[in-house]
C-alpha positions as CSV (number, residue, x, y, z in Angstrom):
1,X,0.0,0.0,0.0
2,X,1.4,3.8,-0.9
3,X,2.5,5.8,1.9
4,X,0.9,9.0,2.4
5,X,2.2,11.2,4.4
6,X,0.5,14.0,7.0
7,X,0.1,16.1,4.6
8,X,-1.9,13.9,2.2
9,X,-4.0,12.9,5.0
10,X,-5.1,16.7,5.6
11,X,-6.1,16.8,1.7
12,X,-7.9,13.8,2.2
13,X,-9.8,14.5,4.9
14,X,-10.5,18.0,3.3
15,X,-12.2,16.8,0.3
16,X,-15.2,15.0,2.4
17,X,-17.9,16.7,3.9
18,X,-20.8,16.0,5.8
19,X,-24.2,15.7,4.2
20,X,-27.0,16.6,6.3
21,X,-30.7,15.1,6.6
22,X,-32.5,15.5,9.6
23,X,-32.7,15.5,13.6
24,X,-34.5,12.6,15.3
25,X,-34.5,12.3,19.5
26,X,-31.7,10.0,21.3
27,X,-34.3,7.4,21.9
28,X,-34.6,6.6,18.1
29,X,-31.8,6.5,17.2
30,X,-31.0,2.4,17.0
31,X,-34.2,2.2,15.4
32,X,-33.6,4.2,12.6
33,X,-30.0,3.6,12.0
34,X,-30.8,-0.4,12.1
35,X,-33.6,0.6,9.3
36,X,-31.8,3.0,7.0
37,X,-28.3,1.1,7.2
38,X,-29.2,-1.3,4.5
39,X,-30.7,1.4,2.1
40,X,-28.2,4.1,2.3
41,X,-24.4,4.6,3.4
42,X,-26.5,6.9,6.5
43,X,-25.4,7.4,9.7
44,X,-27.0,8.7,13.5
45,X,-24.1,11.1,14.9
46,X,-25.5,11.4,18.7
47,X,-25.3,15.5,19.2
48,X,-26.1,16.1,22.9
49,X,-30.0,14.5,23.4
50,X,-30.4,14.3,19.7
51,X,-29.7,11.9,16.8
52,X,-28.6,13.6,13.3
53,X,-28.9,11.8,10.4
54,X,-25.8,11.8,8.3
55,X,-23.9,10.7,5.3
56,X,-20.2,11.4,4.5
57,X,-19.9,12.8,1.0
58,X,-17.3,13.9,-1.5
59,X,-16.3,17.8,-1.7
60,X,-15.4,16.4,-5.5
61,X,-19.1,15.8,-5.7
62,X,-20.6,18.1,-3.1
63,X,-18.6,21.3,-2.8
64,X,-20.1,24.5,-3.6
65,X,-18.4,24.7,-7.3
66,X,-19.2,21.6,-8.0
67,X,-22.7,21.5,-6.8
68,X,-23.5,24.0,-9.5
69,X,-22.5,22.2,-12.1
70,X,-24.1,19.2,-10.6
71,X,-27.5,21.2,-10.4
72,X,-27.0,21.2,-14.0
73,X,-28.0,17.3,-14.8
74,X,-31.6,17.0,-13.8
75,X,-30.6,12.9,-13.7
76,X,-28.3,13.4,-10.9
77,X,-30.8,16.1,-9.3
78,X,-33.4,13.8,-9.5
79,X,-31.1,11.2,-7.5
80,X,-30.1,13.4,-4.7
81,X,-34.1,14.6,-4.2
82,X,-35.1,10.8,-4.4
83,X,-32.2,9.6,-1.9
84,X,-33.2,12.5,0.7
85,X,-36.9,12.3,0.5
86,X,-36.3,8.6,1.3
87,X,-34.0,8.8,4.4
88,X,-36.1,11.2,6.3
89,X,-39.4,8.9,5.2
90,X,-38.1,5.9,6.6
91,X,-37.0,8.0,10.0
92,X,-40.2,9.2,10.2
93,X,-41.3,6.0,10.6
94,X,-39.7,5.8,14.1
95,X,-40.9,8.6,15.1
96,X,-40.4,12.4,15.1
97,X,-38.2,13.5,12.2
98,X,-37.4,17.3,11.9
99,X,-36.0,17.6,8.4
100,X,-33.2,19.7,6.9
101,X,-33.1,21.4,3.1
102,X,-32.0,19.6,0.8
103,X,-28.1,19.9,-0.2
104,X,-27.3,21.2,3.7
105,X,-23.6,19.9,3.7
106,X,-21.3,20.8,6.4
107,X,-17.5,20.5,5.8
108,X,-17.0,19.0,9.8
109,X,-18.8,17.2,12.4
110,X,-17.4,19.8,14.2
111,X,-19.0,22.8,12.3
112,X,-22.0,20.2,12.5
113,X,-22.3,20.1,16.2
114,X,-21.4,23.7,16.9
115,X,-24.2,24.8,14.7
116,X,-26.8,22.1,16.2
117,X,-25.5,22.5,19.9
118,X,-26.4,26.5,19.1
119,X,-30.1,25.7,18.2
120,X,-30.8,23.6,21.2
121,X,-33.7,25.0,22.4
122,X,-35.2,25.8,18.9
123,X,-34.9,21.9,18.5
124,X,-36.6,21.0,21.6
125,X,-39.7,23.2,21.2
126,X,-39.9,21.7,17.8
127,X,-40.2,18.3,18.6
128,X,-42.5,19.2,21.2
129,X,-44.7,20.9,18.7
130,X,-44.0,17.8,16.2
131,X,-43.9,15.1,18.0
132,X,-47.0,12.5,16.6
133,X,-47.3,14.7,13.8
134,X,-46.9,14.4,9.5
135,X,-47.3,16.6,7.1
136,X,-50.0,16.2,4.6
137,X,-50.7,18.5,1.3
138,X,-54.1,19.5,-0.1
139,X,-54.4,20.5,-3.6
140,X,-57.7,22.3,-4.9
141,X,-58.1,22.5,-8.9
142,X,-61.0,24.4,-10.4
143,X,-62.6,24.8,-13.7
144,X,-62.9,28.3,-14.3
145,X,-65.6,28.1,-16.9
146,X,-67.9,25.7,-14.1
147,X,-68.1,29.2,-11.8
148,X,-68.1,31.3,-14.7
149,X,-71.2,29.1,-16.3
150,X,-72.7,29.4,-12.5
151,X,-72.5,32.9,-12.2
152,X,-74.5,33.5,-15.3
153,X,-77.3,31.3,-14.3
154,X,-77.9,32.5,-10.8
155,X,-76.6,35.9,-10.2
156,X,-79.3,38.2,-10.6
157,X,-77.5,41.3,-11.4
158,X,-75.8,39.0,-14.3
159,X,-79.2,37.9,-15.8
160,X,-80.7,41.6,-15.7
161,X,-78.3,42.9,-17.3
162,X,-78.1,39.8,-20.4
163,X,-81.8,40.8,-20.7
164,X,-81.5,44.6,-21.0
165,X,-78.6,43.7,-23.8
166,X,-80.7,41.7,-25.6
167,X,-83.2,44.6,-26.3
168,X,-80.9,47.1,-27.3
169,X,-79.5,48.4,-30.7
170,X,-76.1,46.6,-31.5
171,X,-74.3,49.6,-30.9
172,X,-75.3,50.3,-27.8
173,X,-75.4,46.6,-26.8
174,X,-72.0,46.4,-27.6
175,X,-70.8,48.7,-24.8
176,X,-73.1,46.7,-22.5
177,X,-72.3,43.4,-23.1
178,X,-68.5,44.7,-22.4
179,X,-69.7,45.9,-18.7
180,X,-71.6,42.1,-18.4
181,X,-68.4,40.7,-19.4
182,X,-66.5,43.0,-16.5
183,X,-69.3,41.9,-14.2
184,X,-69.5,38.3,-14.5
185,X,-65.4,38.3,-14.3
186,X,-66.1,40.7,-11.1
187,X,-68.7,38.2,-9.5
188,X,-67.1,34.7,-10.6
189,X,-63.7,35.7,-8.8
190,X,-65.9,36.7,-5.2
191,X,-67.7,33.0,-5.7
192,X,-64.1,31.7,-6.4
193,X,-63.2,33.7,-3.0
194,X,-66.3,32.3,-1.1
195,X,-65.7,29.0,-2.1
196,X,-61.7,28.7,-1.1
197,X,-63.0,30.8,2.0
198,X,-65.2,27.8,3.1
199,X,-62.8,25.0,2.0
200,X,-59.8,26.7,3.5
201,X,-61.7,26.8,7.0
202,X,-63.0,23.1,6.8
203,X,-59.4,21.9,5.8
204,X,-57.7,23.7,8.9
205,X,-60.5,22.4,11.0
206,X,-59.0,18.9,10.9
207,X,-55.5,20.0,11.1
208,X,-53.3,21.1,14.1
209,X,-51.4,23.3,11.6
210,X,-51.9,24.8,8.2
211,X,-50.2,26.9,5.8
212,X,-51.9,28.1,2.5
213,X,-48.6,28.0,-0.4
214,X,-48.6,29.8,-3.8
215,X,-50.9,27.7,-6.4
216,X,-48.5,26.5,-8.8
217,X,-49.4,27.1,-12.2
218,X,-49.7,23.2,-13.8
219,X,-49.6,22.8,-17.5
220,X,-53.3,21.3,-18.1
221,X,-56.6,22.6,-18.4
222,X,-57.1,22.7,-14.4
223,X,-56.4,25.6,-12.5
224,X,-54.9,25.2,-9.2
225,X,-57.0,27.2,-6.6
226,X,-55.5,26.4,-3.5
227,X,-52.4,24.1,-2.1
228,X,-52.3,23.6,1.4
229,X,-49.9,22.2,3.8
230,X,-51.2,20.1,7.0
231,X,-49.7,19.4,10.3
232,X,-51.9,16.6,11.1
233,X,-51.9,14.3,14.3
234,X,-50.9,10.6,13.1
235,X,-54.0,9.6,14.9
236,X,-56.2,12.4,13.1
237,X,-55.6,11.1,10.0
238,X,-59.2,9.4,9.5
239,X,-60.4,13.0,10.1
240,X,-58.7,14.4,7.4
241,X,-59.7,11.8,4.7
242,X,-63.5,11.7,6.0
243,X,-63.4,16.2,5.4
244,X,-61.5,15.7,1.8
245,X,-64.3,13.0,0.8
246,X,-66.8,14.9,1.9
247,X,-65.5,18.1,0.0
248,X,-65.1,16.7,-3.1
249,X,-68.7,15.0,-3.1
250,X,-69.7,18.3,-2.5
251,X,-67.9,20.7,-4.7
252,X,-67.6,18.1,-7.7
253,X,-70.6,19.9,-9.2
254,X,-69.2,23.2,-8.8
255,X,-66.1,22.1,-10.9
256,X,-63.7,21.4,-8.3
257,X,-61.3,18.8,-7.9
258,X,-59.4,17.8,-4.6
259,X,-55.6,15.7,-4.2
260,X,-54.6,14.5,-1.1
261,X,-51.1,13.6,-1.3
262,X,-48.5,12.4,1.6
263,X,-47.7,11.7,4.5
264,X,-44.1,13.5,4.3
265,X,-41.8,14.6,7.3
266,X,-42.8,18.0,8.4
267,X,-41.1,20.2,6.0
268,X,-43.8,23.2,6.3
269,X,-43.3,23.2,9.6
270,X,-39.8,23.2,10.3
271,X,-38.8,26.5,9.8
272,X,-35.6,27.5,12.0
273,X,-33.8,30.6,12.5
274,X,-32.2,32.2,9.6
275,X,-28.7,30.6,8.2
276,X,-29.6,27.9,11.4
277,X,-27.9,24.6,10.4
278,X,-26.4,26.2,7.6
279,X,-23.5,27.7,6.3
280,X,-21.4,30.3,6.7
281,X,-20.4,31.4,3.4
282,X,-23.2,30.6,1.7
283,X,-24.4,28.5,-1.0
284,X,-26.0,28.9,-4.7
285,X,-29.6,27.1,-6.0
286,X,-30.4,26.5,-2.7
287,X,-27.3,24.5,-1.4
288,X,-25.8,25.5,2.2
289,X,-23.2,25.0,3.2
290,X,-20.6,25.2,6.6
Protein backbone atom coordinates (compact mmCIF):
# COMPACT_ATOMS: atom_id res chain seq x y z
CA UNK A 1 0.00 0.00 0.00
CA UNK A 2 1.42 3.83 -0.91
CA UNK A 3 2.50 5.78 1.92
CA UNK A 4 0.89 8.95 2.37
CA UNK A 5 2.16 11.24 4.40
CA UNK A 6 0.49 14.01 7.03
CA UNK A 7 0.05 16.13 4.60
CA UNK A 8 -1.90 13.94 2.18
CA UNK A 9 -3.99 12.90 5.00
CA UNK A 10 -5.08 16.70 5.60
CA UNK A 11 -6.12 16.84 1.68
CA UNK A 12 -7.92 13.82 2.25
CA UNK A 13 -9.80 14.51 4.93
CA UNK A 14 -10.45 17.97 3.28
CA UNK A 15 -12.24 16.77 0.35
CA UNK A 16 -15.17 15.04 2.37
CA UNK A 17 -17.91 16.72 3.94
CA UNK A 18 -20.83 15.97 5.77
CA UNK A 19 -24.23 15.67 4.18
CA UNK A 20 -26.95 16.65 6.27
CA UNK A 21 -30.65 15.10 6.56
CA UNK A 22 -32.51 15.45 9.64
CA UNK A 23 -32.73 15.49 13.57
CA UNK A 24 -34.50 12.65 15.31
CA UNK A 25 -34.54 12.27 19.52
CA UNK A 26 -31.67 9.95 21.26
CA UNK A 27 -34.27 7.42 21.92
CA UNK A 28 -34.63 6.59 18.06
CA UNK A 29 -31.84 6.48 17.16
CA UNK A 30 -31.02 2.43 17.00
CA UNK A 31 -34.24 2.19 15.44
CA UNK A 32 -33.63 4.17 12.63
CA UNK A 33 -29.99 3.62 12.04
CA UNK A 34 -30.79 -0.43 12.13
CA UNK A 35 -33.57 0.63 9.29
CA UNK A 36 -31.75 3.04 6.97
CA UNK A 37 -28.34 1.11 7.22
CA UNK A 38 -29.24 -1.34 4.51
CA UNK A 39 -30.68 1.38 2.08
CA UNK A 40 -28.18 4.07 2.34
CA UNK A 41 -24.45 4.58 3.36
CA UNK A 42 -26.51 6.90 6.48
CA UNK A 43 -25.42 7.36 9.72
CA UNK A 44 -26.97 8.66 13.45
CA UNK A 45 -24.13 11.08 14.87
CA UNK A 46 -25.46 11.38 18.74
CA UNK A 47 -25.31 15.46 19.23
CA UNK A 48 -26.15 16.14 22.90
CA UNK A 49 -30.05 14.49 23.39
CA UNK A 50 -30.45 14.27 19.71
CA UNK A 51 -29.70 11.85 16.75
CA UNK A 52 -28.60 13.58 13.34
CA UNK A 53 -28.91 11.81 10.39
CA UNK A 54 -25.79 11.77 8.31
CA UNK A 55 -23.90 10.73 5.31
CA UNK A 56 -20.23 11.40 4.46
CA UNK A 57 -19.90 12.77 1.00
CA UNK A 58 -17.25 13.89 -1.49
CA UNK A 59 -16.29 17.77 -1.72
CA UNK A 60 -15.35 16.37 -5.48
CA UNK A 61 -19.08 15.81 -5.66
CA UNK A 62 -20.64 18.08 -3.08
CA UNK A 63 -18.60 21.31 -2.84
CA UNK A 64 -20.09 24.52 -3.60
CA UNK A 65 -18.44 24.74 -7.28
CA UNK A 66 -19.20 21.61 -8.01
CA UNK A 67 -22.73 21.52 -6.80
CA UNK A 68 -23.48 23.96 -9.47
CA UNK A 69 -22.51 22.17 -12.13
CA UNK A 70 -24.08 19.23 -10.58
CA UNK A 71 -27.47 21.17 -10.35
CA UNK A 72 -27.03 21.24 -13.96
CA UNK A 73 -28.05 17.26 -14.81
CA UNK A 74 -31.56 17.00 -13.77
CA UNK A 75 -30.62 12.87 -13.72
CA UNK A 76 -28.33 13.37 -10.85
CA UNK A 77 -30.75 16.12 -9.26
CA UNK A 78 -33.36 13.79 -9.50
CA UNK A 79 -31.08 11.24 -7.47
CA UNK A 80 -30.09 13.39 -4.74
CA UNK A 81 -34.14 14.61 -4.20
CA UNK A 82 -35.13 10.82 -4.44
CA UNK A 83 -32.22 9.63 -1.89
CA UNK A 84 -33.17 12.54 0.73
CA UNK A 85 -36.93 12.28 0.49
CA UNK A 86 -36.29 8.59 1.33
CA UNK A 87 -33.97 8.81 4.37
CA UNK A 88 -36.11 11.16 6.33
CA UNK A 89 -39.35 8.92 5.24
CA UNK A 90 -38.15 5.85 6.64
CA UNK A 91 -37.01 7.97 9.96
CA UNK A 92 -40.25 9.17 10.16
CA UNK A 93 -41.27 6.00 10.60
CA UNK A 94 -39.67 5.84 14.11
CA UNK A 95 -40.86 8.63 15.06
CA UNK A 96 -40.44 12.42 15.14
CA UNK A 97 -38.21 13.51 12.22
CA UNK A 98 -37.45 17.29 11.93
CA UNK A 99 -35.99 17.64 8.45
CA UNK A 100 -33.18 19.72 6.85
CA UNK A 101 -33.14 21.37 3.09
CA UNK A 102 -31.98 19.59 0.82
CA UNK A 103 -28.13 19.90 -0.20
CA UNK A 104 -27.30 21.20 3.68
CA UNK A 105 -23.60 19.88 3.65
CA UNK A 106 -21.27 20.79 6.37
CA UNK A 107 -17.54 20.48 5.80
CA UNK A 108 -17.05 19.05 9.76
CA UNK A 109 -18.83 17.16 12.39
CA UNK A 110 -17.44 19.85 14.23
CA UNK A 111 -19.02 22.81 12.31
CA UNK A 112 -22.01 20.23 12.46
CA UNK A 113 -22.32 20.09 16.24
CA UNK A 114 -21.42 23.71 16.90
CA UNK A 115 -24.22 24.82 14.70
CA UNK A 116 -26.79 22.09 16.17
CA UNK A 117 -25.51 22.49 19.91
CA UNK A 118 -26.38 26.53 19.14
CA UNK A 119 -30.14 25.74 18.16
CA UNK A 120 -30.81 23.61 21.22
CA UNK A 121 -33.72 24.97 22.39
CA UNK A 122 -35.19 25.85 18.93
CA UNK A 123 -34.90 21.91 18.54
CA UNK A 124 -36.59 20.97 21.62
CA UNK A 125 -39.66 23.24 21.24
CA UNK A 126 -39.89 21.65 17.83
CA UNK A 127 -40.16 18.32 18.55
CA UNK A 128 -42.48 19.17 21.20
CA UNK A 129 -44.70 20.95 18.70
CA UNK A 130 -44.03 17.77 16.22
CA UNK A 131 -43.93 15.14 18.02
CA UNK A 132 -47.03 12.54 16.63
CA UNK A 133 -47.31 14.66 13.75
CA UNK A 134 -46.87 14.36 9.46
CA UNK A 135 -47.33 16.56 7.08
CA UNK A 136 -50.00 16.17 4.58
CA UNK A 137 -50.69 18.54 1.33
CA UNK A 138 -54.14 19.50 -0.12
CA UNK A 139 -54.40 20.50 -3.60
CA UNK A 140 -57.75 22.26 -4.89
CA UNK A 141 -58.11 22.50 -8.93
CA UNK A 142 -61.00 24.35 -10.40
CA UNK A 143 -62.59 24.81 -13.69
CA UNK A 144 -62.89 28.26 -14.33
CA UNK A 145 -65.62 28.07 -16.89
CA UNK A 146 -67.92 25.67 -14.07
CA UNK A 147 -68.11 29.22 -11.83
CA UNK A 148 -68.10 31.28 -14.75
CA UNK A 149 -71.21 29.06 -16.32
CA UNK A 150 -72.68 29.45 -12.46
CA UNK A 151 -72.53 32.90 -12.20
CA UNK A 152 -74.51 33.54 -15.28
CA UNK A 153 -77.26 31.29 -14.33
CA UNK A 154 -77.89 32.48 -10.76
CA UNK A 155 -76.63 35.86 -10.22
CA UNK A 156 -79.28 38.15 -10.56
CA UNK A 157 -77.49 41.33 -11.44
CA UNK A 158 -75.77 39.02 -14.33
CA UNK A 159 -79.21 37.88 -15.81
CA UNK A 160 -80.73 41.55 -15.73
CA UNK A 161 -78.27 42.92 -17.28
CA UNK A 162 -78.15 39.77 -20.44
CA UNK A 163 -81.77 40.81 -20.71
CA UNK A 164 -81.54 44.59 -21.02
CA UNK A 165 -78.63 43.71 -23.84
CA UNK A 166 -80.74 41.66 -25.63
CA UNK A 167 -83.19 44.56 -26.28
CA UNK A 168 -80.94 47.11 -27.29
CA UNK A 169 -79.52 48.37 -30.70
CA UNK A 170 -76.14 46.59 -31.54
CA UNK A 171 -74.25 49.60 -30.92
CA UNK A 172 -75.32 50.29 -27.79
CA UNK A 173 -75.38 46.59 -26.80
CA UNK A 174 -71.99 46.45 -27.61
CA UNK A 175 -70.81 48.74 -24.77
CA UNK A 176 -73.09 46.70 -22.53
CA UNK A 177 -72.27 43.43 -23.12
CA UNK A 178 -68.50 44.67 -22.41
CA UNK A 179 -69.73 45.94 -18.74
CA UNK A 180 -71.64 42.12 -18.38
CA UNK A 181 -68.43 40.68 -19.43
CA UNK A 182 -66.49 43.01 -16.51
CA UNK A 183 -69.32 41.91 -14.24
CA UNK A 184 -69.53 38.26 -14.54
CA UNK A 185 -65.40 38.26 -14.27
CA UNK A 186 -66.07 40.67 -11.05
CA UNK A 187 -68.66 38.20 -9.48
CA UNK A 188 -67.06 34.73 -10.63
CA UNK A 189 -63.75 35.74 -8.79
CA UNK A 190 -65.87 36.65 -5.21
CA UNK A 191 -67.69 32.99 -5.72
CA UNK A 192 -64.10 31.66 -6.37
CA UNK A 193 -63.18 33.66 -2.99
CA UNK A 194 -66.33 32.26 -1.13
CA UNK A 195 -65.75 28.98 -2.12
CA UNK A 196 -61.72 28.69 -1.09
CA UNK A 197 -63.04 30.79 1.96
CA UNK A 198 -65.22 27.80 3.11
CA UNK A 199 -62.81 24.99 1.97
CA UNK A 200 -59.75 26.71 3.53
CA UNK A 201 -61.74 26.79 7.03
CA UNK A 202 -63.03 23.06 6.84
CA UNK A 203 -59.42 21.93 5.84
CA UNK A 204 -57.65 23.66 8.87
CA UNK A 205 -60.51 22.39 10.99
CA UNK A 206 -58.99 18.91 10.87
CA UNK A 207 -55.51 20.05 11.14
CA UNK A 208 -53.27 21.05 14.11
CA UNK A 209 -51.40 23.29 11.65
CA UNK A 210 -51.90 24.78 8.17
CA UNK A 211 -50.25 26.87 5.79
CA UNK A 212 -51.92 28.08 2.53
CA UNK A 213 -48.56 28.01 -0.37
CA UNK A 214 -48.65 29.77 -3.77
CA UNK A 215 -50.88 27.74 -6.36
CA UNK A 216 -48.50 26.54 -8.78
CA UNK A 217 -49.37 27.12 -12.18
CA UNK A 218 -49.68 23.21 -13.78
CA UNK A 219 -49.63 22.82 -17.48
CA UNK A 220 -53.27 21.28 -18.05
CA UNK A 221 -56.56 22.63 -18.42
CA UNK A 222 -57.08 22.70 -14.43
CA UNK A 223 -56.35 25.61 -12.50
CA UNK A 224 -54.90 25.23 -9.24
CA UNK A 225 -56.99 27.23 -6.62
CA UNK A 226 -55.47 26.37 -3.49
CA UNK A 227 -52.43 24.15 -2.05
CA UNK A 228 -52.35 23.62 1.41
CA UNK A 229 -49.86 22.18 3.79
CA UNK A 230 -51.23 20.12 6.98
CA UNK A 231 -49.73 19.41 10.29
CA UNK A 232 -51.87 16.60 11.08
CA UNK A 233 -51.91 14.26 14.29
CA UNK A 234 -50.94 10.60 13.10
CA UNK A 235 -54.02 9.61 14.88
CA UNK A 236 -56.20 12.37 13.05
CA UNK A 237 -55.57 11.09 9.96
CA UNK A 238 -59.22 9.36 9.46
CA UNK A 239 -60.41 13.00 10.13
CA UNK A 240 -58.66 14.44 7.40
CA UNK A 241 -59.66 11.81 4.71
CA UNK A 242 -63.48 11.67 6.01
CA UNK A 243 -63.43 16.25 5.43
CA UNK A 244 -61.52 15.70 1.79
CA UNK A 245 -64.32 13.00 0.78
CA UNK A 246 -66.85 14.92 1.89
CA UNK A 247 -65.46 18.12 -0.05
CA UNK A 248 -65.12 16.72 -3.11
CA UNK A 249 -68.73 15.05 -3.06
CA UNK A 250 -69.66 18.29 -2.46
CA UNK A 251 -67.87 20.70 -4.70
CA UNK A 252 -67.65 18.07 -7.74
CA UNK A 253 -70.64 19.92 -9.17
CA UNK A 254 -69.16 23.23 -8.78
CA UNK A 255 -66.13 22.11 -10.86
CA UNK A 256 -63.74 21.35 -8.27
CA UNK A 257 -61.33 18.75 -7.93
CA UNK A 258 -59.39 17.82 -4.62
CA UNK A 259 -55.60 15.71 -4.15
CA UNK A 260 -54.62 14.50 -1.12
CA UNK A 261 -51.07 13.59 -1.26
CA UNK A 262 -48.47 12.45 1.61
CA UNK A 263 -47.72 11.70 4.53
CA UNK A 264 -44.09 13.51 4.28
CA UNK A 265 -41.84 14.60 7.27
CA UNK A 266 -42.78 18.01 8.35
CA UNK A 267 -41.06 20.22 6.05
CA UNK A 268 -43.84 23.16 6.30
CA UNK A 269 -43.30 23.23 9.65
CA UNK A 270 -39.83 23.15 10.32
CA UNK A 271 -38.83 26.55 9.83
CA UNK A 272 -35.63 27.53 12.01
CA UNK A 273 -33.83 30.58 12.52
CA UNK A 274 -32.19 32.23 9.61
CA UNK A 275 -28.68 30.58 8.20
CA UNK A 276 -29.64 27.87 11.42
CA UNK A 277 -27.85 24.62 10.44
CA UNK A 278 -26.44 26.16 7.55
CA UNK A 279 -23.47 27.70 6.33
CA UNK A 280 -21.38 30.31 6.69
CA UNK A 281 -20.45 31.42 3.43
CA UNK A 282 -23.21 30.61 1.69
CA UNK A 283 -24.36 28.55 -1.01
CA UNK A 284 -25.99 28.90 -4.68
CA UNK A 285 -29.62 27.09 -6.05
CA UNK A 286 -30.37 26.46 -2.67
CA UNK A 287 -27.32 24.47 -1.38
CA UNK A 288 -25.80 25.49 2.25
CA UNK A 289 -23.22 24.96 3.23
CA UNK A 290 -20.59 25.23 6.59
Amino acid sequence: MPEVNGEGLRTMEHSKAIYLYGVVHHAEILAVFEELKALTPVRCLPVGDMGVLIRDVRMEEFGEDAIKERMKDPKWLEEQVWHHSRVLGGAMRFGTVIPMKFLTIFKTEERLRESLLALDETLRELFGRLQGKEEWGVKVFCDPQCIQAAVEAQNDGVRRLKARIAARPSGTAYLMRKQWEELVRRESSLRLAVHLESISCRLSSVAHETKFNPAAQEPSSRQMVLNASLLVNKTAFSSLANEVNALRQEYLPRGFEFELVGPFPPYSFSELPERAGQGETGGSEGVAYA
